[in-house]
N, C-alpha and C positions, 0 to 999 in steps of 0.2 A: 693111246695117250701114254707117254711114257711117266716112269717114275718118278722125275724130278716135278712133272707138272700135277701128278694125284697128287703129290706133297704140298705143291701151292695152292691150289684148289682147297684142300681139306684144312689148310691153315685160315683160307679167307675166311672158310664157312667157321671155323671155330671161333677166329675173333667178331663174326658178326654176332654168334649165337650169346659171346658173353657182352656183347655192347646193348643185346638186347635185355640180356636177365642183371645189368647195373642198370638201364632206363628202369624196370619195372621194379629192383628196391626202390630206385629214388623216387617212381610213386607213390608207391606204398607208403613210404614213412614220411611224406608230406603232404600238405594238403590236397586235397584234386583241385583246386580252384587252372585259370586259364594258364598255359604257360606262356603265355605274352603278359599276365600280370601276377608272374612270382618274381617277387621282389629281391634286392641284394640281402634286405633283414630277413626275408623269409627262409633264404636260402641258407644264410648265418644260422637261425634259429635250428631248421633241421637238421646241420653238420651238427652242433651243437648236441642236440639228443642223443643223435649215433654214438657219440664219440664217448656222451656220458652212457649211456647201453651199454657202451663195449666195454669200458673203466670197469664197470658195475660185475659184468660177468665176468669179468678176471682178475678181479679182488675174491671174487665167489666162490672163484674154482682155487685160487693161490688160497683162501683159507679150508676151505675143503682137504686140499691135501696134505696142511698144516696140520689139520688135525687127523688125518687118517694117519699121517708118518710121524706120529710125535711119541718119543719115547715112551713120554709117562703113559702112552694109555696101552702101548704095546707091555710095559711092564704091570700093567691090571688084569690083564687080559688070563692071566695065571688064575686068579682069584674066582673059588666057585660061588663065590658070593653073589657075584653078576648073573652070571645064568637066570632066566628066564623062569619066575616061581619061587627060586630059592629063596631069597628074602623073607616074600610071606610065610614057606612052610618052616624058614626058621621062627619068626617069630611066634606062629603060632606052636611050635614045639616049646619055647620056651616059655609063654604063658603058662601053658600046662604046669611045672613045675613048683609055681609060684603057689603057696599056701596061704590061703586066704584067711586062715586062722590065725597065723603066726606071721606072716606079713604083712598080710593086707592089701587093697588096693595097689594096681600098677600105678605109678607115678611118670615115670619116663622109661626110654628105651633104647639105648648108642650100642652103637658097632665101635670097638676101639683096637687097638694093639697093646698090650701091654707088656710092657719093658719090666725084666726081670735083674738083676743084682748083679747077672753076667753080663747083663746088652744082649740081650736076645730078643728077640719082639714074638709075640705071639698072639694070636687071632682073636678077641674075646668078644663078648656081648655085654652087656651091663644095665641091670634094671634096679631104678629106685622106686621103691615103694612105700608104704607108710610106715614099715617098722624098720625094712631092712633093707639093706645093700648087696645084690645079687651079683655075682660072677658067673659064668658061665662059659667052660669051653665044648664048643659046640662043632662036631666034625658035618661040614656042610658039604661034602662028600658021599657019607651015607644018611645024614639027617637024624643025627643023634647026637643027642648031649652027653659027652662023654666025665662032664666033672661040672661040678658047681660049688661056690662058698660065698656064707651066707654071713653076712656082717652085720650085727644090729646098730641100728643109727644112731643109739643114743651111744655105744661105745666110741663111734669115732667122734675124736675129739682135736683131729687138725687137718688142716687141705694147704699143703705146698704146691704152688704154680710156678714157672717161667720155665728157661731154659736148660739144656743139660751140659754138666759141668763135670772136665774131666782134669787127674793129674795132667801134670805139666807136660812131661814125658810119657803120654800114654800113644799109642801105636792105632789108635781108633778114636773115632770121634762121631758125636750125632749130631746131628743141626734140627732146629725147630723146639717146638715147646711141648712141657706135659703138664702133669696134674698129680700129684703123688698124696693118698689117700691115708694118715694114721688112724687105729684104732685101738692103741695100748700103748700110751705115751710112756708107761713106767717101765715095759720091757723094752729091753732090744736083742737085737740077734745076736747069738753067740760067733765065736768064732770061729767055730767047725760052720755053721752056716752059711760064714760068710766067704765062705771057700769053697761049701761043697754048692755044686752046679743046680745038682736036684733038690737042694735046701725048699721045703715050702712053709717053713714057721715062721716066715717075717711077717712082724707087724703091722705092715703097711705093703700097698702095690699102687706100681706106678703106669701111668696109663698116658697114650699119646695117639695122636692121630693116627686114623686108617689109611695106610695108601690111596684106599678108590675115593676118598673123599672128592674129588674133583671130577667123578666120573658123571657123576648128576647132580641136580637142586635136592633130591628126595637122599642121595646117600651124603652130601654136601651137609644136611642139617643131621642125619642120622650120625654120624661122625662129629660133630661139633662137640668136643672137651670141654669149651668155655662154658656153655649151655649146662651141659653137666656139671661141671664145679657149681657154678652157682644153687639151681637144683639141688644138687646134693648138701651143700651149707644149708638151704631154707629146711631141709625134710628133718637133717640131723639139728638142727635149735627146735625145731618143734618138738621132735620129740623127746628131746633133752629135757624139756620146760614138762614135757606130761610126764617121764618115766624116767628120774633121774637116777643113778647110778652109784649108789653109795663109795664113798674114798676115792670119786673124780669128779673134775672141774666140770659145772656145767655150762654148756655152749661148745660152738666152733673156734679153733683160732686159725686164719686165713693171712698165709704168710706169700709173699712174694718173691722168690728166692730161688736159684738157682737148685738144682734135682742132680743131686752128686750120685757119680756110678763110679766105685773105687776097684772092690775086690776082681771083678774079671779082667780093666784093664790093668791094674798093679799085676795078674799075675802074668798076662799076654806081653807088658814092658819088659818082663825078667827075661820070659824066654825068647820074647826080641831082640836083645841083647847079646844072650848067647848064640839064639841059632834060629834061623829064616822057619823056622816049623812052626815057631808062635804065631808067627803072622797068618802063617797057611790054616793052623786051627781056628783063629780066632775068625779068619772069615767064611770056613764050612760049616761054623754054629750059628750065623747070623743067619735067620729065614722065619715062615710062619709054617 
């Protein structure tokens, strides 16, 4: 037999073999009943299935890869916070810490970021309790608390919320919302503070969403600021009302207002101005 006819031969038997594996899907996925009475509706009905089967799996797999290739979770994926464990053996590190004498009872428990006087974001933990308001920086690296400050509730005495607002001419910008906590309305920062980088005597810190918040339902609610604003208003009128504070206001006041960040970009716009370096520093400072 020559070449040309094995070709033809092995063609017929291939399209027989697939005439027969398309008869026995279109079994399969329709009734067995007689094939002298499948009907034009019956035949409609099971195009019909298929067609939605196949829609169905390739919307399944087009979000599937939506979500494997989407930026935001490729920039999570940094964060040792996710790993497998850490979570719990953070929070149980930071239980620990917590004085039962001088605090009291844990109250709540958020994963946040908290934005500093330059626009720096950094990694925090935050637990309210019955007496006080805990911070916490916690390297979840090697699982140790490396710093904590301890705010009594009845000291703070305001909670500014919305958005972050920058000069006019500033060279950086945030988007989204925080939460900025006072708790010494009569001081404010001087002005070596509010220049120097590593300043930490401010009266007040400001806190905003975690990156991973969107990573799950469980870090979704663990990140939630609103929750925590609120929270933290009821803890601090309580115990305003039991342990008040001689020569300050008692209560919260709960202001909605824009979260000004002046000193780092005022000084990142000067050297904008003169020379492309400011820009270059001011985005090798921003990270956790």
């Amino acid at each position: 037999m020559s070449e040309a006819e094995e070709h033809t031969v092995s063609g017929e038997i291939s399209g027989e073999l697939e005439e027969q594996q398309l008869d026995t899907s279109t079994e399969e996925d329709c009734p067995p009943d007689d094939r002298s009475q499948f009907t034009d509706e019956q035949a409609a009905e099971c195009g019909k299935a298929r067609t939605e089967s196949t829609e169905g799996r390739a919307a399944a797999d087009a979000a599937a890869a939506t979500v494997t290739s989407s930026p935001q979770q490729f920039k999570t994926k940094k964060f040792f916070v996710l790993r497998p464990g850490t979570l719990n053996q953070a929070i149980k590190d930071v239980e620990g810490l917590v004085d039962k004498e001088v605090d009291g009872a844990i109250q709540g428990f958020w994963l946040v970021a908290e934005v500093d006087h330059w626009n720096n974001e950094k990694e925090r933990i935050v637990l309210i309790t019955e007496n006080s308001l805990l911070i916490v920086k916690y390297d979840f690296v090697m699982f140790n608390c490396d710093q904590i400050q301890r705010i009594p509730l009845n000291y703070v005495d305001r909670i500014s919320h919305g958005t972050f607002s920058f000069p006019k001419h500033s060279l950086l910008q945030r988007s989204g919302d925080g939460v900025r906590v006072f708790w010494d309305r009569l001081r404010e920062p001087s002005f070596i503070s509010r220049w120097n980088p590593f300043a930490t005597d401010f009266p007040f810190s400001t806190f905003t969403y975690h990156p991973v918040r969107n990573t799950s339902d469980t870090f979704e609610s663990l990140c939630d600021i609103h929750t925590f604003r609120e929270q933290l208003k009821q803890a601090a009128e309580r115990l305003h009302a039991m342990k008040p504070v001689p020569g300050k206001a008692n209560g919260v006041l709960v202001l909605n207002q824009a979260l000004q960040i002046e000193a780092y970009v005022g000084l990142m716009s000067f050297l904008g101005n003169t020379n492309k370096l400011g820009y270059c520093m001011a985005r090798g400072n921003i990270g956790f």
